[in-house]
C-alpha positions as CSV (number, residue, x, y, z in Angstrom):
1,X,17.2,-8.8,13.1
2,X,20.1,-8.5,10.6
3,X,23.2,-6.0,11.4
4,X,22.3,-4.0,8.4
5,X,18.2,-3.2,9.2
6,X,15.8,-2.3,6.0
7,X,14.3,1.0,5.7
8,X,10.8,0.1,5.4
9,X,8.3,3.2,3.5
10,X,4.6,2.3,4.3
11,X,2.5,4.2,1.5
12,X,-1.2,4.5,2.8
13,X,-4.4,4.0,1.2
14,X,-7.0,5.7,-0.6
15,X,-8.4,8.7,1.6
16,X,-6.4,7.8,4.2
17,X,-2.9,9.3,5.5
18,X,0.3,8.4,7.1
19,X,-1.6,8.6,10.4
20,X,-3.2,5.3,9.6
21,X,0.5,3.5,9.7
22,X,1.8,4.5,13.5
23,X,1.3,1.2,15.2
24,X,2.4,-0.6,13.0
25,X,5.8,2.2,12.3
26,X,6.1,2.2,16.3
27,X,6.4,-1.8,15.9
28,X,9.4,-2.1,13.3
29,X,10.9,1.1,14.9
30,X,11.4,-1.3,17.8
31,X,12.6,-3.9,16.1
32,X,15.4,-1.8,15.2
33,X,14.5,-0.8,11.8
34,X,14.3,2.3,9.9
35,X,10.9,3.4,8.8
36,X,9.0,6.3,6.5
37,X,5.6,7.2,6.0
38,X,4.7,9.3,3.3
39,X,1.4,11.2,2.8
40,X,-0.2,11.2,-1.0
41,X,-1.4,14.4,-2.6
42,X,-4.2,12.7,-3.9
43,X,-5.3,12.1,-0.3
44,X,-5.8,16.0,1.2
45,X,-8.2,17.2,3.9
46,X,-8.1,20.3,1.6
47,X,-10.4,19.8,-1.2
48,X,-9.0,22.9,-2.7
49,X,-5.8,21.2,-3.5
50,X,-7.3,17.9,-5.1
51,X,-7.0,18.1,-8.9
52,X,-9.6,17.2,-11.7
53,X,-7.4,14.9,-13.3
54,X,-3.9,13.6,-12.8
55,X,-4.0,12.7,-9.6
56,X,-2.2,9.2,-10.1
57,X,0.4,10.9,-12.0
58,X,1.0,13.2,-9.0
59,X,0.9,10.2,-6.8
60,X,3.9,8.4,-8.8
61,X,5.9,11.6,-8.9
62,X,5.7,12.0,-5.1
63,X,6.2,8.1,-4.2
64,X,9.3,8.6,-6.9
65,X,10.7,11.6,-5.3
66,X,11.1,10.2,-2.0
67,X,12.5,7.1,-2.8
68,X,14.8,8.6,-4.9
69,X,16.2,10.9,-2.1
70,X,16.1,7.9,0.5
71,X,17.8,5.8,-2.1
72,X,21.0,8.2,-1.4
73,X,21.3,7.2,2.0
74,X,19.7,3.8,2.7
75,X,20.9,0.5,0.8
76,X,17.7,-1.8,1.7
77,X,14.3,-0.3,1.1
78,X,11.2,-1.9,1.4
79,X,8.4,0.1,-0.1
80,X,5.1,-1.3,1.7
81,X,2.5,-0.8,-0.6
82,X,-1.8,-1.0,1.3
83,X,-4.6,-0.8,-1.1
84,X,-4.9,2.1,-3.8
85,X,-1.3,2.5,-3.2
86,X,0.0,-0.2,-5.2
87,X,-0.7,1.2,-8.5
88,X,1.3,4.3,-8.0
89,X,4.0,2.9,-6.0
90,X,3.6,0.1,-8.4
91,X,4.3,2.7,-11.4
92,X,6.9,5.0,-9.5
93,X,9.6,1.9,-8.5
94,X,9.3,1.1,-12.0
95,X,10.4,4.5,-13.0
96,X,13.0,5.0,-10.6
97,X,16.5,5.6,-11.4
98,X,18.9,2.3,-12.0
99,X,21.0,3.9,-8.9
100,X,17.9,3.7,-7.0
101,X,16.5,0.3,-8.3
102,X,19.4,-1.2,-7.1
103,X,18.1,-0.2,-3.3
104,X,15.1,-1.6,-3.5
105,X,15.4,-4.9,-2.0
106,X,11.9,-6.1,-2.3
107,X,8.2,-5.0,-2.6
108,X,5.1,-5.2,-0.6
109,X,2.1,-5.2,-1.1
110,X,-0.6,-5.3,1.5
111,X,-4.0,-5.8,0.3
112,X,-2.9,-3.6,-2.1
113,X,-3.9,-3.3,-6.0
114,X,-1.5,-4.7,-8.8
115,X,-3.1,-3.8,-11.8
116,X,-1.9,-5.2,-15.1
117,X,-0.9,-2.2,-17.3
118,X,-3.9,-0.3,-19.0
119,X,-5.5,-1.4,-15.4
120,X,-7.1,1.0,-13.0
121,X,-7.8,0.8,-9.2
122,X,-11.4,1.4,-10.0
123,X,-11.7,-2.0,-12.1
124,X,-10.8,-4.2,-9.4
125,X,-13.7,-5.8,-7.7
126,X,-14.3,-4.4,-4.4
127,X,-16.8,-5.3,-1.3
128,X,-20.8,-5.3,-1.9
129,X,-20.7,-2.1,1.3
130,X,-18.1,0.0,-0.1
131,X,-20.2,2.8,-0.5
132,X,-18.4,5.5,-2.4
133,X,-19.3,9.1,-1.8
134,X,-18.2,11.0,-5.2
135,X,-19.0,14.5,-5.9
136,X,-17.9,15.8,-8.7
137,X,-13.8,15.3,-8.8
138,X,-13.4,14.4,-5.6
139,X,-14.4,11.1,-3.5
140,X,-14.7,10.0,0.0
141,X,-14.6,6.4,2.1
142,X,-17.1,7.8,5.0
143,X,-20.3,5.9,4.1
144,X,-18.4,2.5,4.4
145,X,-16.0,2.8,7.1
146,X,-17.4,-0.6,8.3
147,X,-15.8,-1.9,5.4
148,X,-12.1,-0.2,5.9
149,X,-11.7,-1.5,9.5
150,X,-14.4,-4.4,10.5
151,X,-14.0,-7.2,11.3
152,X,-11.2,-6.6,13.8
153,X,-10.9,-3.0,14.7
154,X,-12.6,-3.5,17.6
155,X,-11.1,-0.4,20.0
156,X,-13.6,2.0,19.8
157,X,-11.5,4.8,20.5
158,X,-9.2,4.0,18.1
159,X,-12.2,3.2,15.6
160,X,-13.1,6.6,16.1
161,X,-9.4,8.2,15.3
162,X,-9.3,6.3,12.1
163,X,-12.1,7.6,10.7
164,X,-11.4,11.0,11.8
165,X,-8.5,11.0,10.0
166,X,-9.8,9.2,6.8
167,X,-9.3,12.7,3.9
168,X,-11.1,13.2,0.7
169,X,-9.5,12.1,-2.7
170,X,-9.4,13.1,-6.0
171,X,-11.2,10.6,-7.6
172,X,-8.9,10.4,-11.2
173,X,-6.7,8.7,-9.2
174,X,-8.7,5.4,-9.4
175,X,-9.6,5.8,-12.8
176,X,-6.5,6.8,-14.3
177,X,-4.4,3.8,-15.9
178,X,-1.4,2.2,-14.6
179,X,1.4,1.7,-17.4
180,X,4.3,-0.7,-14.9
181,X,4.7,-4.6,-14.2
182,X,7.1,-3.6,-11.0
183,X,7.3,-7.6,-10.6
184,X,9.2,-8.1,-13.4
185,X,11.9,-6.1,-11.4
186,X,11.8,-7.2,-8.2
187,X,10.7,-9.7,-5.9
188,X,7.5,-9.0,-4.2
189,X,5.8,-10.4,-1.6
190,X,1.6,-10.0,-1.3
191,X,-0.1,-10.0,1.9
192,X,-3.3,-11.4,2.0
193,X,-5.8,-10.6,4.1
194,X,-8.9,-13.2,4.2
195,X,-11.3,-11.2,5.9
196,X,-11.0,-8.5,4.0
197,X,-14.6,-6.4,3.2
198,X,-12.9,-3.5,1.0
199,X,-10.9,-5.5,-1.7
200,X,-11.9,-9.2,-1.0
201,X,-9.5,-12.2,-0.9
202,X,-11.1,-13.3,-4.0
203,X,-10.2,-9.9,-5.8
204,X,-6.4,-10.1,-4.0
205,X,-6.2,-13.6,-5.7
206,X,-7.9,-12.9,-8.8
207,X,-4.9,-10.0,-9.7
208,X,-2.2,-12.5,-9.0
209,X,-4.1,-15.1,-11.2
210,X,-4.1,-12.8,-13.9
211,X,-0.6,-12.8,-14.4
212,X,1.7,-14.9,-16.2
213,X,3.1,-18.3,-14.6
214,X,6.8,-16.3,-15.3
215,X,5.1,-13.2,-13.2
216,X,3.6,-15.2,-10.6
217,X,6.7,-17.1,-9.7
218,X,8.7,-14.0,-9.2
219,X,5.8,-13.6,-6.4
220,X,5.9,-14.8,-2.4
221,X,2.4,-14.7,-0.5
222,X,1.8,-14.8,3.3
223,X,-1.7,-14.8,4.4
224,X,-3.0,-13.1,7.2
225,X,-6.8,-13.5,8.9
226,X,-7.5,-10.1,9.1
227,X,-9.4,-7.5,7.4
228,X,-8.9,-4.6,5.2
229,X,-6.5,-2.5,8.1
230,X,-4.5,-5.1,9.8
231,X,-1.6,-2.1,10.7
232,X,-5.0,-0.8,13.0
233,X,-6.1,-4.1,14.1
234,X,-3.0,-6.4,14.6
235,X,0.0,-4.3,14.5
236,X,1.9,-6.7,16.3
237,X,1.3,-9.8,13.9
238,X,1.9,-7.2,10.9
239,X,5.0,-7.1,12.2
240,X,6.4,-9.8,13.0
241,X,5.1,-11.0,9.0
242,X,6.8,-8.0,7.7
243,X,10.5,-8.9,10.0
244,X,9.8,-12.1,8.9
245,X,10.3,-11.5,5.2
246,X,13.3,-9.5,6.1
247,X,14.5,-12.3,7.8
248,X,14.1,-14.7,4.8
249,X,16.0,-12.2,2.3
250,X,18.5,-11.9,4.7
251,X,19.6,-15.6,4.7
252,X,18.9,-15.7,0.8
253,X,21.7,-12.8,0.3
């Protein structure tokens, strides 16, 4: 590990929480790095506090706000963007101060959703089971569950805690457009994850395939054999793939 560790911010999922990352932040803590978790407002096991519409905007402006303030204390952030989260942490880097830009040392995205601009989370093609629950404004992931954590979330206990935690959403938040190409700002690396039932490998491909060639080079990819949660079922190998990309900025700096 580097003298100077990264300060890694893992941004969860849709319906999901910061809860969902402490493996995997217990993991890199004892590697010696810094970490953050933030929970979106989007994401609220208060349904009375999930908005009609604007909920990606409020997502942005939260993921913004943090790395702003983080930005004034830590020189290498790492943003680690899983699923819906990469379209407002995709939007907010992009919209971040130039003082704060300069901090951000690369991006992340794990399984995570990089929409071209105009794009929405809800136009990517996602897994045959994923079953969406939506009433109204507000959605919920508890009818496909299978798809969020099989094949390899095989503790039952901790099965049980994930989905007890999983929170409802406001569902403008996957339907509202994304406006940033954050990779035309900084290096990013995707994560892959091959046995994936929620947003497929072929739908992980397919949104790096759309790019440009200029965009795509500007891109590293590491592929995992895992499914949609790998901080739940492989926290250990999601760490060492996440140290190892520290690792290989480290000797290009």
């Amino acid at each position: 590990m580097p003298k100077n560790p990264p300060h890694f911010v893992l941004i969860h999922g849709a319906c999901h929480r910061a809860w969902h990352w402490h493996l995997l932040e217990a993991k890199l803590k004892e590697s010696g790095c810094a970490v953050s978790t933030i929970d979106l407002p989007s994401c609220n096991p208060d349904k009375e506090k999930l908005v009609v519409s604007g909920a990606l905007r409020l997502d942005i402006e939260a993921i913004k706000a943090f790395l702003e303030n983080l930005a004034s204390t830590s020189d290498r952030i790492i943003p680690v963007f899983h699923s819906y989260s990469g379209a407002p942490g995709g939007d907010a880097v992009a919209e971040l101060s130039s003082a704060a830009k300069s901090k951000i040392e690369r991006l992340v995205y794990l399984t995570a959703i990089a929409a071209q601009p105009g794009g929405t989370v809800a136009g990517i093609p996602n897994g045959e089971g994923m079953n969406i629950n939506v009433e109204g404004h507000i959605a919920d992931l508890l009818l496909c569950t299978s798809c969020l954590y099989d094949p390899d979330v095989k503790d039952q206990k901790l099965l049980d805690e994930a989905v007890s935690h999983l929170v409802p959403m406001s569902i403008s938040a996957a339907i509202e457009p994304t406006q940033h190409t954050p990779w035309t700002e900084f290096p990013c690396t995707y994560i892959f994850t091959t046995e994936d039932l929620c947003l497929p490998y072929a739908s992980q491909k397919g949104m790096l395939e759309a790019m440009s060639d200029g965009e795509r080079k500007r891109w590293k990819t590491v592929t995992m054999k895992a499914g949609h949660s790998p901080m739940l079922a492989d926290p250990d190998e999601l760490a060492k793939v996440l140290l190892e990309i520290v690792v290989v900025v480290s000797r290009v700096s």
